[in-house]
TORSE-805221 format. One record per atom (N, C-alpha, C): x, y, z; atom name; residue number from 0. Coordinates in pm, whole numbers, padded with zeros to 5 digits, always signed. Example, Ala and Ser with C-alpha at 12.3 -4.5 7.8 and 13.67 -1.06 7.14 Angstrom:
PT       c1       c2       c3   site   pos
PT   +01319   -00569   +00780      N     0
PT   +01230   -00450   +00780     CA     0
PT   +01320   -00330   +00780      C     0
PT   +01285   -00225   +00708      N     1
PT   +01367   -00106   +00714     CA     1
PT   +01290   +00003   +00787      C     1
REM end
This chain:
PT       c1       c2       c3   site   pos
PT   +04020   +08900   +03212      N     0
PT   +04065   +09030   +03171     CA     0
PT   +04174   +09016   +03064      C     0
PT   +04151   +09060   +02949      N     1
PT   +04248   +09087   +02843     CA     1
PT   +04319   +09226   +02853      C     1
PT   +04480   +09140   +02890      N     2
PT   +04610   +09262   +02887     CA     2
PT   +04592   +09359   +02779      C     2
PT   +04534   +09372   +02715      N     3
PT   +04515   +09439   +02539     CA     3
PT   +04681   +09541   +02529      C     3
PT   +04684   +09612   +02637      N     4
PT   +04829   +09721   +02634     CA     4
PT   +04932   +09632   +02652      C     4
PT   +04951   +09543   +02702      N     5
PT   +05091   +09496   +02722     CA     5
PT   +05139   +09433   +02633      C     5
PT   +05257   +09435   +02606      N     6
PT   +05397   +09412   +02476     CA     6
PT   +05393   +09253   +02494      C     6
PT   +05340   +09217   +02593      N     7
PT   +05343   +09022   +02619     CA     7
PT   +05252   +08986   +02519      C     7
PT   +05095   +09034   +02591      N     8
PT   +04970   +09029   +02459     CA     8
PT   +05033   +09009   +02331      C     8
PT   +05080   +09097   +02304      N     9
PT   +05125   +09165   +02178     CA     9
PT   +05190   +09079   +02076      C     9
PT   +05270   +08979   +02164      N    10
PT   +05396   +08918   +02109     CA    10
PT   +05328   +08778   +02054      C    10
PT   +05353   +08751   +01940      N    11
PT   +05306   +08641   +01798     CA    11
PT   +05320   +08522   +01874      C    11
PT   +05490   +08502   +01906      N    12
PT   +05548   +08366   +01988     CA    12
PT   +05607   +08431   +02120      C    12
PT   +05553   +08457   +02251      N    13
PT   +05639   +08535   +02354     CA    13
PT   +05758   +08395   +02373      C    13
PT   +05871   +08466   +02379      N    14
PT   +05985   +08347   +02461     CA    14
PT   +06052   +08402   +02612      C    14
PT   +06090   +08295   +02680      N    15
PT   +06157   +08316   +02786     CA    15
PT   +06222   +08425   +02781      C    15
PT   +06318   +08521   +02700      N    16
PT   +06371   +08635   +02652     CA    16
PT   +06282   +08737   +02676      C    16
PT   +06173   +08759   +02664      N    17
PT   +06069   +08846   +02651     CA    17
PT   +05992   +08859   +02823      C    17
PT   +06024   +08770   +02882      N    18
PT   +05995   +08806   +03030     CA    18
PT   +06097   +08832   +03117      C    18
PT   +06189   +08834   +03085      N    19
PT   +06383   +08867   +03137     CA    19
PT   +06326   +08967   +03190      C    19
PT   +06327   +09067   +03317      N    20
PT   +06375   +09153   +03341     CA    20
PT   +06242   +09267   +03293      C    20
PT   +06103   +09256   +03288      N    21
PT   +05998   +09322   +03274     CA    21
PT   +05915   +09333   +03358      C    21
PT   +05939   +09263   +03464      N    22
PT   +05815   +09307   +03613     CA    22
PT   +05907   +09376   +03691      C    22
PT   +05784   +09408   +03772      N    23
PT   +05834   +09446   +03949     CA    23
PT   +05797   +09376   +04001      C    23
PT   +05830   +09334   +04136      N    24
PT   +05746   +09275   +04235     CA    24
PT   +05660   +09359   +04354      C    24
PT   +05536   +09357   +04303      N    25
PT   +05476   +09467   +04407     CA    25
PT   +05439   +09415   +04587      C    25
PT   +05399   +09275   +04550      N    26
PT   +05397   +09184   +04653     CA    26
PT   +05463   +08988   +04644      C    26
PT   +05512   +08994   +04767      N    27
PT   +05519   +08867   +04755     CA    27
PT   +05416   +08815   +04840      C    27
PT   +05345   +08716   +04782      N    28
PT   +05243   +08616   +04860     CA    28
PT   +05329   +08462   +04937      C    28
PT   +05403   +08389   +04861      N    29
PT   +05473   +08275   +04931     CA    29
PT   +05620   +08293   +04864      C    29
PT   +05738   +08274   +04949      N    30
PT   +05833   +08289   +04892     CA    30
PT   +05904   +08107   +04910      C    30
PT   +05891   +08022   +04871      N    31
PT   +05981   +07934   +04895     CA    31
PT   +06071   +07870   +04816      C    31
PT   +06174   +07733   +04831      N    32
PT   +06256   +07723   +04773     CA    32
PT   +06228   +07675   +04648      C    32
PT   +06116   +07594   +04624      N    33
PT   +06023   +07580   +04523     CA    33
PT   +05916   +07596   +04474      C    33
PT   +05892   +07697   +04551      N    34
PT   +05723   +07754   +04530     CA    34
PT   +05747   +07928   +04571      C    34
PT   +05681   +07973   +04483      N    35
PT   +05686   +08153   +04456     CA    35
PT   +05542   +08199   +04418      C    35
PT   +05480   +08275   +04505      N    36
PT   +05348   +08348   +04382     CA    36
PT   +05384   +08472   +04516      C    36
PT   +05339   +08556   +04380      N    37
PT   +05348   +08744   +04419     CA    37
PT   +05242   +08745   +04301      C    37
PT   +05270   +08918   +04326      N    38
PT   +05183   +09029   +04253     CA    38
PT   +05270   +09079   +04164      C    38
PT   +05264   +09114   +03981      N    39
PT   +05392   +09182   +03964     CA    39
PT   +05323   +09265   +03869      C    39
PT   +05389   +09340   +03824      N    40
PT   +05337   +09447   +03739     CA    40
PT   +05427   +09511   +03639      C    40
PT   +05408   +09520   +03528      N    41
PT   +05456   +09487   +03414     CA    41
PT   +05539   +09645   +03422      C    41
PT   +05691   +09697   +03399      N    42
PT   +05731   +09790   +03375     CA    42
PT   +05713   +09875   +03267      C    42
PT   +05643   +09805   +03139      N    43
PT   +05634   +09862   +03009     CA    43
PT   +05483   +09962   +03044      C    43
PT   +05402   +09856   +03032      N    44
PT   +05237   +09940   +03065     CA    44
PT   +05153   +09928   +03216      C    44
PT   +05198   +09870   +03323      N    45
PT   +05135   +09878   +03459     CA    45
PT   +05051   +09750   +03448      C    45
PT   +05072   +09681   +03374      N    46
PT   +04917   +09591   +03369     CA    46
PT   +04996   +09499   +03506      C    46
PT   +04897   +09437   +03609      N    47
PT   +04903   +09383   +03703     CA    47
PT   +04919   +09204   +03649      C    47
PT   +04992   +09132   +03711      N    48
PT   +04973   +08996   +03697     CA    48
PT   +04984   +08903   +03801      C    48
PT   +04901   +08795   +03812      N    49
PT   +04951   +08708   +03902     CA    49
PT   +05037   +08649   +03892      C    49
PT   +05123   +08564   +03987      N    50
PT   +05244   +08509   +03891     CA    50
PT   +05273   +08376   +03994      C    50
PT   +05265   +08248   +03986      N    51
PT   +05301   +08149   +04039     CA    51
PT   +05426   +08031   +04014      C    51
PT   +05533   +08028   +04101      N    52
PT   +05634   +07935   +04035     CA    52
PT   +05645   +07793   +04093      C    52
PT   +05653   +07678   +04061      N    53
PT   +05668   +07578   +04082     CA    53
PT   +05754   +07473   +04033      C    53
PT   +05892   +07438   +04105      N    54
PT   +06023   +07353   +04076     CA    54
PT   +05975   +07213   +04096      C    54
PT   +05975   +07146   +04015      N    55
PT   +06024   +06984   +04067     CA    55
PT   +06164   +06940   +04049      C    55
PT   +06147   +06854   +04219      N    56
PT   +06297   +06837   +04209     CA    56
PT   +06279   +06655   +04132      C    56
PT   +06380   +06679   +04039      N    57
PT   +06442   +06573   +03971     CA    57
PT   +06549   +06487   +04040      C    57
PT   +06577   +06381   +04105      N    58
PT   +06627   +06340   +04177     CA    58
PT   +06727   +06255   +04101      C    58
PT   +06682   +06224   +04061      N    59
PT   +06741   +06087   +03913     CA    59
PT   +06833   +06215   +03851      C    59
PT   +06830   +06271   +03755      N    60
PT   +06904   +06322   +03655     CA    60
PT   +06957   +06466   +03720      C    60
PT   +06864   +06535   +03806      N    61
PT   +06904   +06676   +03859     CA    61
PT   +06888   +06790   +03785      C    61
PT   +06764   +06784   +03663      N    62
PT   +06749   +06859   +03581     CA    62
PT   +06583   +06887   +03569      C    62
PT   +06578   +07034   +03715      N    63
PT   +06418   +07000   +03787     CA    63
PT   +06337   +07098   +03669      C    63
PT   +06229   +07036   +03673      N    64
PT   +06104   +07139   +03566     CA    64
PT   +06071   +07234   +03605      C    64
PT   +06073   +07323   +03569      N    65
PT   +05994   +07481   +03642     CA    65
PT   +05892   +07504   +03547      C    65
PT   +05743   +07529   +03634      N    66
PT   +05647   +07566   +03564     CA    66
PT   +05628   +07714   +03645      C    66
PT   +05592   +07808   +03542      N    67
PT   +05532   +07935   +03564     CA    67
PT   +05393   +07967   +03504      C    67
PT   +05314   +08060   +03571      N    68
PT   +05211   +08093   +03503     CA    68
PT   +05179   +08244   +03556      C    68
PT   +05130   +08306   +03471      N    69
PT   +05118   +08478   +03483     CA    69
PT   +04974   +08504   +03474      C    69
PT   +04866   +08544   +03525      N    70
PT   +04764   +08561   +03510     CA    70
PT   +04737   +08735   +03506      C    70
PT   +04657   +08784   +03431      N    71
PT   +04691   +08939   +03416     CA    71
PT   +04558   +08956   +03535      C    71
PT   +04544   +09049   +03592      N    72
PT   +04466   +09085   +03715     CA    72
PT   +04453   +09258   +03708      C    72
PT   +04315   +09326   +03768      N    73
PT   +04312   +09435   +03783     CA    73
PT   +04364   +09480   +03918      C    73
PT   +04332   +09435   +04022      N    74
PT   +04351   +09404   +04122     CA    74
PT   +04456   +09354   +04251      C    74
PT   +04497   +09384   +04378      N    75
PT   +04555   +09269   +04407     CA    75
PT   +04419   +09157   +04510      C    75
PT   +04369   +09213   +04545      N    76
PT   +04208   +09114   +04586     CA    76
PT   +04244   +09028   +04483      C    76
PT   +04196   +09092   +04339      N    77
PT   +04222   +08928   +04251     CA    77
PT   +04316   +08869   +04250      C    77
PT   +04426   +08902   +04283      N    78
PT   +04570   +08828   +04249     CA    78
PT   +04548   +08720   +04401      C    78
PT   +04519   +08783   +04518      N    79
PT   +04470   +08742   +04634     CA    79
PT   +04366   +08593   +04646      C    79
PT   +04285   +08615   +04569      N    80
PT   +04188   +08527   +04550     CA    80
PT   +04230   +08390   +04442      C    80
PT   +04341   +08414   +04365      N    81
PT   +04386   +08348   +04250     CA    81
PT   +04524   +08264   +04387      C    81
PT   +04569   +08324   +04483      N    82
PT   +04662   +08267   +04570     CA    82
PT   +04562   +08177   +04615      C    82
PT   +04495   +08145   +04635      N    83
PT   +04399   +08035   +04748     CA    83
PT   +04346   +07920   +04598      C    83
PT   +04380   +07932   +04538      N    84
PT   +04350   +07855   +04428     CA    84
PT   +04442   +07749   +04388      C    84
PT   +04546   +07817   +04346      N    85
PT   +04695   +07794   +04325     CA    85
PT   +04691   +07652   +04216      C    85
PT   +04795   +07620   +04160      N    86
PT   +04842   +07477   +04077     CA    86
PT   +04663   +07466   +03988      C    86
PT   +04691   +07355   +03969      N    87
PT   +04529   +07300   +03896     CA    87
PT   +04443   +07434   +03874      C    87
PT   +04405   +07458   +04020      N    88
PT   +04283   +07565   +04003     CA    88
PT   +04305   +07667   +03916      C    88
PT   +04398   +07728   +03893      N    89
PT   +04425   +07851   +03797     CA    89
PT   +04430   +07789   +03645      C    89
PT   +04348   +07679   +03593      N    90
PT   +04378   +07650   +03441     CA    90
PT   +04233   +07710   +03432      C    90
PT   +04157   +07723   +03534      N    91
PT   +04018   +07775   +03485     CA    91
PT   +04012   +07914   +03437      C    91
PT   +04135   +08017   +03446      N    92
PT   +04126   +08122   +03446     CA    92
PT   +04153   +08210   +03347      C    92
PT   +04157   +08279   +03207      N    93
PT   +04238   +08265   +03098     CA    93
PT   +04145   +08406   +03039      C    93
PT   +04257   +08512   +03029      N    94
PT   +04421   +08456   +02947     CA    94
PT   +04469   +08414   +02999      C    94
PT   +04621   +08328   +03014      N    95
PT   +04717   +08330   +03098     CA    95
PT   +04801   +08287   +03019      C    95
PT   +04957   +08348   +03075      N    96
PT   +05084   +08315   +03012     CA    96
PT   +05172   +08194   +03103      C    96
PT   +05188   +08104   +03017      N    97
PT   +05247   +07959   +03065     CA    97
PT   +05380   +08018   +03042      C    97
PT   +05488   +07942   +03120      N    98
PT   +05640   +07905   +03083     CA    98
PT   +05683   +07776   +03135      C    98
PT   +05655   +07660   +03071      N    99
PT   +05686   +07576   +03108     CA    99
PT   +05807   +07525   +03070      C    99
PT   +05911   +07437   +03146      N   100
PT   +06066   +07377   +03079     CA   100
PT   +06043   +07218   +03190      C   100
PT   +06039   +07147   +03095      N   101
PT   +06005   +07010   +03100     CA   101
PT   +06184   +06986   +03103      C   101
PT   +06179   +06891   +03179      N   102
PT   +06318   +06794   +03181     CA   102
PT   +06365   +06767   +03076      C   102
PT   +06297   +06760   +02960      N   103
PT   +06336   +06734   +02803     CA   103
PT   +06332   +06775   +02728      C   103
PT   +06344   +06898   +02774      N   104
PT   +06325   +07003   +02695     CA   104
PT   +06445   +07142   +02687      C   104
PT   +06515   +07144   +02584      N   105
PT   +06634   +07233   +02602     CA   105
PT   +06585   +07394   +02645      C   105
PT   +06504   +07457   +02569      N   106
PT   +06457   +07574   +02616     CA   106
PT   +06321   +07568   +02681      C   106
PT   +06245   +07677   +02758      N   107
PT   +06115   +07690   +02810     CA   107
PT   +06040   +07688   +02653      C   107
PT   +05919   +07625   +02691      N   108
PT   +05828   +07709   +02644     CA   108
PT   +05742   +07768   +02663      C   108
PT   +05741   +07870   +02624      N   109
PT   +05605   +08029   +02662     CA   109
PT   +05508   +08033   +02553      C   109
PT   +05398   +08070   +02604      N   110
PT   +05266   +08050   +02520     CA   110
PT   +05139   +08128   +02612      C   110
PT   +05031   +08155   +02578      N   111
PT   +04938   +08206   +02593     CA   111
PT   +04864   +08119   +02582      C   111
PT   +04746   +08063   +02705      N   112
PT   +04628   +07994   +02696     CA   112
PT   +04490   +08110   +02724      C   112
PT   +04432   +08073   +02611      N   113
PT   +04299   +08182   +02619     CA   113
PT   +04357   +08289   +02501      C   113
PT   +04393   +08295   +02422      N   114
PT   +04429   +08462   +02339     CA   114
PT   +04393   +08396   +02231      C   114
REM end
């Protein structure tokens, strides 16, 4: 499903700045200290997304990676069905909005796979 209405779509280079403070959380599916997926839904246009977070802890340096990924969904069944998948399985799914921040990396980077 292509977001086509949402201001994310929209955006040339989206950055970490640009997801500050633009969802809701309609559901949470797992809440933990390094692992997060809910349901969220975009405050600008309603579009639904999946949304999964994943910390590694860095033990050596203490400077852990956080990967995110946003999958846009009509649904929460789909967002539901995209939870039993989780990590790996969701690269099959696209569009989707990455935010990845690598240990070596001073800022995230955000990008769109599939657009």
């Amino acid at each position: 499903m292509t977001p086509a209405k949402c201001h994310l779509w929209q955006l040339v280079k989206p950055t970490a700045e640009d997801l500050h403070g633009c969802f809701d959380t309609v559901e949470v599916f797992e809440d933990e200290s390094h692992d997060r997926s809910c349901l969220l839904k975009c405050r600008a246009c309603g579009q639904f997304y999946y949304y999964e977070f994943h910390e590694e802890i860095d033990w050596a340096e203490g400077n852990d990676p956080a990967h995110r990924v946003y999958i846009p969904v009509e649904t929460r069944d789909e967002a539901e069905m995209l939870l039993g998948l989780g990590g790996r399985g969701l690269t099959r799914f696209s569009p989707r909005l990455h935010y990845d921040w690598t240990s070596d990396q001073e800022r995230p980077e955000v990008y769109w796979v599939g657009k």
